[in-house]
N, C-alpha and C positions, 0 to 999 in steps of 0.2 A: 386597906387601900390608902395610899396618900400620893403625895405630889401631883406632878403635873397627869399624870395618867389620870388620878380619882377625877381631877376637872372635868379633863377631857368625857370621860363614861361614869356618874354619881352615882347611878343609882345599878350598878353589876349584881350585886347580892341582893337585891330585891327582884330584881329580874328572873336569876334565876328562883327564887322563891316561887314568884307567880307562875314561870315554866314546869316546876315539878308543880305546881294546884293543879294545874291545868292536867298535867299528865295523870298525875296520879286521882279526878276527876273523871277523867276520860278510859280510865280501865276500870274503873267503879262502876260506872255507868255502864259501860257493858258487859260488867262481870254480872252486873241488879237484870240486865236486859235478856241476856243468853235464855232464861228458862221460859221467857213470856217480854211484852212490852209493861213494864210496870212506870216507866218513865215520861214526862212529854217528847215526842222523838227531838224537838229542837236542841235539846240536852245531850241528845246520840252525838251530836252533828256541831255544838259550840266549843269545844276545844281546841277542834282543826284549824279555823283560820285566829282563831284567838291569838294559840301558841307557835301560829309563824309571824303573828302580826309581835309578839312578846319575842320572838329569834333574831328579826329583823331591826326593833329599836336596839338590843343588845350588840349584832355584827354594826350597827352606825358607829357605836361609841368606838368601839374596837377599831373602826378605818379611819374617827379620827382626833386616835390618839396621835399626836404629836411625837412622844418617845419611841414609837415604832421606826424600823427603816422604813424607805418608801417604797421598795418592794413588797411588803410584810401589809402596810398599811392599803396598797394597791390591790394586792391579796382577797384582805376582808371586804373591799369596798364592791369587788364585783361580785363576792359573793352575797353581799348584802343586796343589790340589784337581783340575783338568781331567786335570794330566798322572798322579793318583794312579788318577784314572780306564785313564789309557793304560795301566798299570801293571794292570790287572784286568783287562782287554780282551787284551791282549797275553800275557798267563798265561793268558787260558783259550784264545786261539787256538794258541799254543804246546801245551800240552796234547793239543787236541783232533788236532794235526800229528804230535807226535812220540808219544804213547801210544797215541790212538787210532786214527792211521794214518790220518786224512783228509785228502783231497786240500788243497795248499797254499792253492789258488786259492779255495777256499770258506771264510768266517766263520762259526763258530757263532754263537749267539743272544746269548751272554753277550759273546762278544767284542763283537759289534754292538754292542750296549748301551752294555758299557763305554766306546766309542771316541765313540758317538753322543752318550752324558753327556757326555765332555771338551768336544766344538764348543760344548753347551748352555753348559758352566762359562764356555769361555775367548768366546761371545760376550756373556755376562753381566761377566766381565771389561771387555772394550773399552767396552759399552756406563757402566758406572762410571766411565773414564778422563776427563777433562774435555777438552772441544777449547780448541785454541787457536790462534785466526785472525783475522785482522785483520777480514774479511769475509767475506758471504755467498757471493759470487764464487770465494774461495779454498776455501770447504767445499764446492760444487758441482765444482770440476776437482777437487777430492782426491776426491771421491766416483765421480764418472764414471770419474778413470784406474782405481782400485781397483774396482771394474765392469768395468772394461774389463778388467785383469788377469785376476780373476775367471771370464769367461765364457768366455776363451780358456782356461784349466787347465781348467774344466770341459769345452772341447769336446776335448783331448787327453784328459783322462779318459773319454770318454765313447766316442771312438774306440779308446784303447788300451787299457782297465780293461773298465768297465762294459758295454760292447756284448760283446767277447768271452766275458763272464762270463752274461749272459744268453744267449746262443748255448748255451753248455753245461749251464746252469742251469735247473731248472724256473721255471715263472714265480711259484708263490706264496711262494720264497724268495730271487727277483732282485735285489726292492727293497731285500730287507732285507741281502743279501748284497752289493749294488752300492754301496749306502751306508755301509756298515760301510768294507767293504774301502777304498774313495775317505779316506773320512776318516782310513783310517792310514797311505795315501798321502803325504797333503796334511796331516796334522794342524797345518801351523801355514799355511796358506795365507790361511786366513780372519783369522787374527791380521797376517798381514805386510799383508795389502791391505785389512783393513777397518779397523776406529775408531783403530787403532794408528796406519794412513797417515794418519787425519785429528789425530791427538793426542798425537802421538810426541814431536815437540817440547818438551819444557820439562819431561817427565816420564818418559823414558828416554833413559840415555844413548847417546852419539855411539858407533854402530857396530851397537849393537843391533837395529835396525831392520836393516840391510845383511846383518846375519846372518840373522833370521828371514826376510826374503828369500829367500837364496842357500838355507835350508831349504825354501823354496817349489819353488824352481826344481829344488834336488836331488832330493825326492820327487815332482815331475809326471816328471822325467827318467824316473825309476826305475819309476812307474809305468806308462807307456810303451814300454819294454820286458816287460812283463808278456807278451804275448801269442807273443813269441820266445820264451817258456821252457815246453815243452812234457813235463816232463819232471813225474810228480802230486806230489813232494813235494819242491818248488821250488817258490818263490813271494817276488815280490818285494818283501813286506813284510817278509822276514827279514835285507835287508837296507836296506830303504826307512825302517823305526822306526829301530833302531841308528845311523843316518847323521843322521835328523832329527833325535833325541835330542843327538848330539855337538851338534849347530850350537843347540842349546836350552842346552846345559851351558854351550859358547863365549859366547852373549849374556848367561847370568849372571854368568858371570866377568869379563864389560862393566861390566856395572854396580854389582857388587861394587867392582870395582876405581878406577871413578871416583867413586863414594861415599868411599871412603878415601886418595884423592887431592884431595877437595872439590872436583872438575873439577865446574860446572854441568852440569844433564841437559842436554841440547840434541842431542836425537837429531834425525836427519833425517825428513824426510817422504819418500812414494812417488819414484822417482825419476820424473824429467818424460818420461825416453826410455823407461821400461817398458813404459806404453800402447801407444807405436809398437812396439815389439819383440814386446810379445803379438800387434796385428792380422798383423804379417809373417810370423808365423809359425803361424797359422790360413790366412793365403793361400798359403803355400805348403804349408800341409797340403792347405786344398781344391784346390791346380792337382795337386798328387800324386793326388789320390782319382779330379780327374775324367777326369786322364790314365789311370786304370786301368778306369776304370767303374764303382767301387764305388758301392755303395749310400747309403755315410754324407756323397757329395758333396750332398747336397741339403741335410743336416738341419746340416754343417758351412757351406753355403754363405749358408744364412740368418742362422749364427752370423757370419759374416765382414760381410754387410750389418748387422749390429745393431751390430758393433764399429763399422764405419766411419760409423751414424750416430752413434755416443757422440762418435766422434774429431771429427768436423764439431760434434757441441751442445758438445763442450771448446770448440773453434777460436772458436766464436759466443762465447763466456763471455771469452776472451782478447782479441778485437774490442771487445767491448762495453765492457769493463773499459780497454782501453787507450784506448778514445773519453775515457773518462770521469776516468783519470786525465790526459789532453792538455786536459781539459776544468778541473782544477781547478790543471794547472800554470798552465794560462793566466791563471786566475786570482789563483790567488798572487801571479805577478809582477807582478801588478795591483790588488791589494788587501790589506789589512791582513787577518793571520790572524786577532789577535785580535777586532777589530769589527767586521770587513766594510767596513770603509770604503774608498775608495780610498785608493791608497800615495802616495808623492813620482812615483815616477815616473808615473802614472796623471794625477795633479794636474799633474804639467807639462805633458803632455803634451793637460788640457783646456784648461788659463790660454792655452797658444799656439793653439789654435784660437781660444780669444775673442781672442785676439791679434792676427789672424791675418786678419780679417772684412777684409771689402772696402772698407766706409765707415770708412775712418779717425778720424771724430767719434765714433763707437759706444763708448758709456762703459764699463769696466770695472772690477771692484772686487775687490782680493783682504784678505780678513779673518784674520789670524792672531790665535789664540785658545790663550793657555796659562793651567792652571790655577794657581791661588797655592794653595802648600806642600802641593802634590801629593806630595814626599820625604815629608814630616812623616807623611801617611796610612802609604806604603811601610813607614815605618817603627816606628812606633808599632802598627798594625792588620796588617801584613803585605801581601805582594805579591797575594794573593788578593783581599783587600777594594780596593788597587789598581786591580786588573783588573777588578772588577764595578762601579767607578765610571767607567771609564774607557768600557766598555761602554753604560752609564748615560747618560754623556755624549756619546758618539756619537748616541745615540736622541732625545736634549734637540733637541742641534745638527741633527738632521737634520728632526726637526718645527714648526723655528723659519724656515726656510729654505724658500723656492721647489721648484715641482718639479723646476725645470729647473736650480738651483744643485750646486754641487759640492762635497760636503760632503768631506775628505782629514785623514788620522792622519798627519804629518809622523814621529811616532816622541815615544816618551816619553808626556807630558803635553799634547803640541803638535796641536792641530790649523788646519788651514785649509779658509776656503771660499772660493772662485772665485762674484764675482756677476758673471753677463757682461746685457750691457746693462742696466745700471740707474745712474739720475744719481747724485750724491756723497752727494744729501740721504735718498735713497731707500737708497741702503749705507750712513748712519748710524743709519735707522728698522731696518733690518735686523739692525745690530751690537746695538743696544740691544734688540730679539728673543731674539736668542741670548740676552744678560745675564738678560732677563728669566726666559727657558725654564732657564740654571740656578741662578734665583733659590731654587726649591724644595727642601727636604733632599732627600736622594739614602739611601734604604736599600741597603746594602750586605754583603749576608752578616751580616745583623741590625745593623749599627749604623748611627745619621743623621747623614748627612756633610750639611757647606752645602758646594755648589760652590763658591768665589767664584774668577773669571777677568777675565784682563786682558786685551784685546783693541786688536791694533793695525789701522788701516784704511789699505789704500793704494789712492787714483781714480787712473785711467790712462784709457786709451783707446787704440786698435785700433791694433797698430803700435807699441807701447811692448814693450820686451824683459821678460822674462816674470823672470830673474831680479832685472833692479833691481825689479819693482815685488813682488817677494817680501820683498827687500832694506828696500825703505823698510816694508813692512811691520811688517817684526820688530824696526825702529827702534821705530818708532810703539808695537806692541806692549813692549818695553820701558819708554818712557815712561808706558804705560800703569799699570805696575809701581812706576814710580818715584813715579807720585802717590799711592800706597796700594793700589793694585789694585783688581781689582771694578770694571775701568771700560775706557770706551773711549776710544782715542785717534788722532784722524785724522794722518795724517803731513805734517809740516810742514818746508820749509828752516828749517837750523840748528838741526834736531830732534836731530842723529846726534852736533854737537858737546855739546851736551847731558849725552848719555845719555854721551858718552864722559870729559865731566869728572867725573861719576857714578862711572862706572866707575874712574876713576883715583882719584878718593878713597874709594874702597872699599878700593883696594891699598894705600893710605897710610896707613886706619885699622889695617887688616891689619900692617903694621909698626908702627904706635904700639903695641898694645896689646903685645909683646913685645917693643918697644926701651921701655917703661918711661915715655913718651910721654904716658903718661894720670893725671888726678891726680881727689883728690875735694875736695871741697867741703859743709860740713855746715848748713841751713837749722836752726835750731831751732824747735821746736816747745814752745808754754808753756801755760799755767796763764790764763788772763783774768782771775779772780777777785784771784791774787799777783801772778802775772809769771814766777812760777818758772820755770824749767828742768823741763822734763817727758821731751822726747827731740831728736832730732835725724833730719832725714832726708837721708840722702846723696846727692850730687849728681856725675854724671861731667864731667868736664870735658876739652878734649884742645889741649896745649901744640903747635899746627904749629907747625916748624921756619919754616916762610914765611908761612904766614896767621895768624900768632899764634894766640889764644885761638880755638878755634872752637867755637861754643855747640852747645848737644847737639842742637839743632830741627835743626842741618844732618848731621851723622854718624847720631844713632841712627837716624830711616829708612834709611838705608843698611845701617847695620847690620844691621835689618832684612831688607832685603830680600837681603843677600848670605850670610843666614846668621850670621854675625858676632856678633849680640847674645849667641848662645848664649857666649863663650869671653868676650867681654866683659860681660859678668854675672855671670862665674863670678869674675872678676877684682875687680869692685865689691865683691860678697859679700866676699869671703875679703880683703882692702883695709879695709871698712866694719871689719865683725866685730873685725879684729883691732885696729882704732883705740879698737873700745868697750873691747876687752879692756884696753888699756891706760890709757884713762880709768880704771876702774875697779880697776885695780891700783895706779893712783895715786892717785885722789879718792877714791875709797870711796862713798858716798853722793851726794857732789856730782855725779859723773857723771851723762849721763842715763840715766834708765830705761829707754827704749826705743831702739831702732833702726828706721827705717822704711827698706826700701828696695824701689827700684820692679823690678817684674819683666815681661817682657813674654808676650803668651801662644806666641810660640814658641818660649820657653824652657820655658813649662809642658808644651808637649807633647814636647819630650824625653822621654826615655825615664828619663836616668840621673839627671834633676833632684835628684829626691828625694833620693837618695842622694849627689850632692854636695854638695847643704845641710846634711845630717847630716855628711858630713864635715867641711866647714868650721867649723861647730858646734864637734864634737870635738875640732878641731884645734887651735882660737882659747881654747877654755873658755866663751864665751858661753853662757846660760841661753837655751834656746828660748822661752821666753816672753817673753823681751828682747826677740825678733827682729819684726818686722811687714815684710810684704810685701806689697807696693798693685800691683795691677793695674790698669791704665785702662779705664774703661768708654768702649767704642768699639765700633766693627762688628766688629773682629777679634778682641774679648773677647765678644763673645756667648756665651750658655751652648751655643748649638748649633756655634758655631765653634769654643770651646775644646773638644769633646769630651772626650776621653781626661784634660785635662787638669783636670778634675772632679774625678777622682779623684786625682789628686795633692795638688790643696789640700786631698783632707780628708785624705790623709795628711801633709801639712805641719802640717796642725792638730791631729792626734792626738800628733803628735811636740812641743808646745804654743807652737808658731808663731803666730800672730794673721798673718790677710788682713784686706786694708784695701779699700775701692775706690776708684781715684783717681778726681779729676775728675765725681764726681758731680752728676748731674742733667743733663750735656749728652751724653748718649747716648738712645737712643731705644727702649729696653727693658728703663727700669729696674725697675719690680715684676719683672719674668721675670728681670732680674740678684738681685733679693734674695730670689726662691723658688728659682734653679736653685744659684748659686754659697754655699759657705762663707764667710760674710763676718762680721767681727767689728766692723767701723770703717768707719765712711763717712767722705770729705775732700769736703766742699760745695768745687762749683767755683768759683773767684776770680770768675767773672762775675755771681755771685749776690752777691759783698759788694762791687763795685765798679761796679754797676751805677745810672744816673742816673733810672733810673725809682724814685722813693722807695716806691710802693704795692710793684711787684713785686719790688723789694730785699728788701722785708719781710716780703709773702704767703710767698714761694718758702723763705728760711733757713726763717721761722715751721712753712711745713708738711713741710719735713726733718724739721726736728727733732722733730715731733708724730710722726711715721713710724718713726723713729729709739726714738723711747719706746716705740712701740708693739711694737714688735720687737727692743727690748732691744739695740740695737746703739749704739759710740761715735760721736762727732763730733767734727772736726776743720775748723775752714774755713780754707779756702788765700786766700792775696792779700790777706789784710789790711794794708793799709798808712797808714792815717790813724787815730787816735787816735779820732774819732768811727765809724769802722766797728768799731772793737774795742768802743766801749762798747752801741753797739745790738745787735751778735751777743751780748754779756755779760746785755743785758737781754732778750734773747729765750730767754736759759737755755744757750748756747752755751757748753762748759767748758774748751775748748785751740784753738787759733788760732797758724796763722803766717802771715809774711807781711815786707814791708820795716820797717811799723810798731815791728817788734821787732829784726828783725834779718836784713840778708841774707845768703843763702848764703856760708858763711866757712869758710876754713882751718881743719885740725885745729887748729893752735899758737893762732888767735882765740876757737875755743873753750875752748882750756884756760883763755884768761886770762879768759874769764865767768866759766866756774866758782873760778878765784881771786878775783878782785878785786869780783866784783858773783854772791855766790853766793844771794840772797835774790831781786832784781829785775832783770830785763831790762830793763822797760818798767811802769809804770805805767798806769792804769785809772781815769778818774774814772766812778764810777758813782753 
């Protein structure tokens, strides 16, 4: 014993020490007594209350150990109350034996009492214990076996105890004297087989249970022989309490002991063979009674048919349970836990039945469906909101679809459907169903997700192998991915070369950006009124070893979609930054003022965003208010698509960051882009100042920037490139501008020598 437990209860192994003296005292004494009295009788009679008063300090220690739970600790403490009781009952049956010379076999009133309070405490006890069980099924067999135990000790009591006692007893103190006495029998019988068998587990410890058990079986033993000992001041409760008491002391020093070993409770339940042991041994009690002709084979025979229908309603409960667990194995290997959907194998095994038809012309269609930056949710919202979209999604996909369709969770974010008989045009009308169905936000554990899914489509027909046309599917479905997502894509030859040169220049960006491979490029941004130098905005550009220069329209999708933008952003930033910083520690003033650079929104939804911008910050010295970061208004910049990433640009902005929004006005939600997003700067899109229609050239900048006033935000127009688009955006109140008119995208070292050589004017203005 150590720690806090040994404090709590000192002295457990002296305890039980003095419990087995006492016990093994107390069957001494009556084994010396059986043939004559050779004893003083007070010695019959001093073990009984001794060894419940030695039970009772034992169950204290035990209610208050501290390392117990408080159920456990709740537990012992009313049984320590029941057994204080045994402790009063058994002092005055002692008493009433050895002073006043009453026959053993009779309980006085107070004893009764006593012994009949403890049952009340300790089934007030069980009933407090909490059960813990998987199901209904398992608290009905833990209830039956423990019934079943049960009625077999009562009909041995009933033949060896109680019948004999009413034989010799009057009858208006039978009940009271049959009851008493049984209960100091058995005093833990109803603790071994009632709420304890059903709640033993997870709140006493391993053994305790086996102990108050083998207490069971010891006191029905011992009771049992009661009717052999004919001898009046012999009785065997003097040594039936003393024996129960030890194995009471034994199971506290259980649990004492695995408290201060931090061993988990995890006591056992009833055991499964006890039921069968209790009926076998009521049947060979009634084949003995009816081989003699006793009288108590009738009242024992009817106990033998109640056991055997408990053991039959178990057997039913065991059938029923086992149909039902073959019932959901089945299932399992047949469907997805999480959404019920069918599995891979389920799904295979419907696609080769459509596969599989007779008429070989019989069109079939298999739909793979993955969601775009389903990680991003995982990670940012966690794996729960996850799992409630993924659910979500299942329900969409499955009310967008046929009844007869096959809707399947390949695993992850992946689902498929199986359309069997239906033409190419009719699984396109289909595919664009599902799109639509998860067109709608998705509430998830409180937050509004937009699905957006890319969907690949592969037409076969009857007699096509079930794996290639999975195969072209997930082709097709990649493609789908690679044009932006949110969309469907039928599978086509030299669809797979495609996606596989895709794929390959994904790995090669993947090594530029850490072989060094990537350079920038700075557009400036001016003044219309001067010309001046106002900022510059950074541009990536990537040096192939074999494709030479390759423009950003072809890597950053990719980027994109392989994840990648995130490490190649981080690399622009910390690149950009530190080129201002050095402008600025050389020019002083002449540098520019701001930095613009573009961010995409699944960098926003990072997690550690923010905090690698502050560091770069910090790193570089740049003033945050230097800094501007343009998002593109696009589908994927929606305020309900960036979610999470809301709240980052307002803390970008609190840290005094300026957001831009690139490409304004060719998205299709921009009031909702300037009530949802943080936006300090709008950049009119190039096709507003280069546009050949001269009315709507003019309407469109004109009612920007009237919108712009009205809500306090800058302007910036991109693609200015002829000298008369600089002076009509100048006269429509338009105050910085870039574009080729001024200057293209250029080398850090081309900027340095603006700001030498031509630090006043870029480009001139006739206005």
């Amino acid at each position: 014993m150590n720690g806090e437990a040994t404090a709590r209860c000192p002295g457990t192994r002296a305890l039980v020490g003095v419990s087995a003296a006492l016990a093994g005292l107390a069957v001494t004494v009556f084994a010396v007594n059986v043939a004559g009295v050779r004893t003083p009788v007070p010695l019959l009679w001093a073990a009984m209350p001794l060894s419940a008063i030695v039970a009772l300090i034992a169950l204290v220690g035990v209610a208050r150990t501290a390392a117990l739970p408080p159920a456990t600790r709740r537990f012992w403490r009313h049984l320590a109350v029941g057994t204080g009781l045994v402790v009063l009952g058994a002092s005055a049956h002692a008493y009433d034996g050895a002073v006043r010379g009453l026959p053993a076999v009779l309980v006085p009133e107070v004893a009764a009492l006593g012994y009949a309070g403890s049952v009340v405490i300790n089934l007030w006890a069980m009933a407090r214990l909490p059960l813990r069980f998987g199901n209904r099924g398992e608290i009905l067999r833990a209830g039956l076996d423990a019934l079943t135990v049960l009625l077999a000790a009562v009909a041995f009591s009933w033949h060896y105890v109680t019948r004999p006692i009413m034989e010799s007893a009057g009858f208006t103190t039978t009940v009271i004297v049959a009851a008493g006495f049984t209960v100091a029998l058995n005093l833990l019988s109803l603790f071994a087989v009632g709420k304890v068998a059903l709640a033993g587990r997870g709140h006493l410890a391993r053994g305790v249970l086996p102990m108050l058990t083998l207490a069971l079986v010891a006191g029905t033993v011992i009771a049992a022989g009661q009717r052999f000992v004919d001898r009046p001041g012999l009785g065997v409760a003097q040594i039936a309490i003393p024996i129960v008491m030890l194995c009471t002391v034994l199971a506290a020093r259980i649990q004492v002991r695995a408290a201060a070993d931090r061993r988990a409770a995890a006591g056992r339940r009833l055991p499964s063979w006890l039921p069968y042991l209790a009926i076998a041994a009521v049947d060979l009690l009634l084949l003995g009674l009816i081989a003699k002709g006793h009288d108590d084979a009738l009242a024992i025979g009817g106990v033998a048919v109640v056991l055997t229908g408990l053991v039959v309603a178990r057997q039913q409960t065991v059938f029923r349970e086992n149909a039902r667990l073959v019932a959901r194995l089945d299932h399992g290997a047949t469907h997805d836990t999480l959404t019920g959907l069918p599995n891979r194998a389920l799904f295979i095994e419907r696609l080769d039945a459509a596969l599989a038809a007779d008429d070989s012309d019989t069109p079939v269609s298999v739909a793979l469906i993955d969601l775009d930056d389903f990680k991003t949710v995982n990670d940012t919202l966690g794996h729960g909101v996850g799992d409630a979209l993924l659910v979500a999604v299942a329900a969409r996909l499955n009310s967008a679809v046929r009844a007869g369709d096959t809707v399947a969770r390949l695993g992850g974010d992946e689902f498929v459907v199986v359309l069997a008989d239906i033409d190419a045009e009719a699984a396109d009308a289909a595919a664009h169903r599902m799109i639509a169905a998860l067109a709608e936000p998705v509430v998830a554990e409180g937050h509004e997700l937009l699905v957006r899914a890319s969907i690949g489509l592969a037409n076969g027909h009857s007699g096509q192998d079930a794996a290639d046309l999975l195969r072209r599917a997930d082709i097709a479905m990649y493609a789908a991915k690679h044009d932006g997502g949110s969309s469907v894509q039928r599978y086509s030859d030299g669809m797979a070369v495609s996606i596989a040169d895709t794929a390959a220049l994904g790995a090669q960006l993947q090594h530029a950006i850490s072989d060094g491979r990537l350079f920038l490029q700075y557009q400036p941004i001016v003044a219309l009124d001067t010309g001046r130098l106002r900022g510059v905005e950074a541009l990536v550009r990537w040096a192939h070893p074999e494709r030479g220069i390759v423009p950003p329209v072809e890597f950053i999708p990719v980027a994109e979609r392989t994840g990648l933008i995130v490490p190649l952003g981080d690399w622009v930033l910390r690149e950009a930054c530190g080129q201002l910083a050095a402008w600025r520690d050389e020019h002083g003033d002449r540098a520019p003022r701001v930095l613009n650079v573009n961010v995409s929104a699944r960098q926003l939804r990072d997690a550690g965003f923010v905090d690698r911008v502050a560091a770069i910050l910090n790193e570089t010295g740049v003033p945050a208010h230097r800094l501007t970061l343009e998002i593109t208004e696009s589908t994927e910049s929606t305020a309900v698509a960036l979610g999470e990433a809301v709240t980052r640009l307002d803390d970008l902005r609190r840290m005094g960051i300026r957001i831009a929004l690139d490409d304004f006005g060719t998205g299709q939600s921009t009031l909702t882009l300037l009530h949802e997003l943080p936006v300090d700067q709008l950049k009119l899109d190039r096709s507003f100042t280069q546009g050949t229609d001269t009315s709507r050239r003019d309407t469109m900048p004109a009612a920007v920037i009237a919108l712009a006033d009205a809500v306090g935000l800058d302007l910036v127009a991109e693609g200015v490139e002829t000298r008369d688009q600089a002076a009509r955006l100048a006269e429509l109140g338009y105050q910085h501008a870039q574009g080729y008119h001024f200057a293209r995208p250029l080398p850090a070292a081309a900027v340095r020598d603006l700001m030498v050589d031509h630090p006043a004017v870029l480009a001139t203005v006739d206005l």
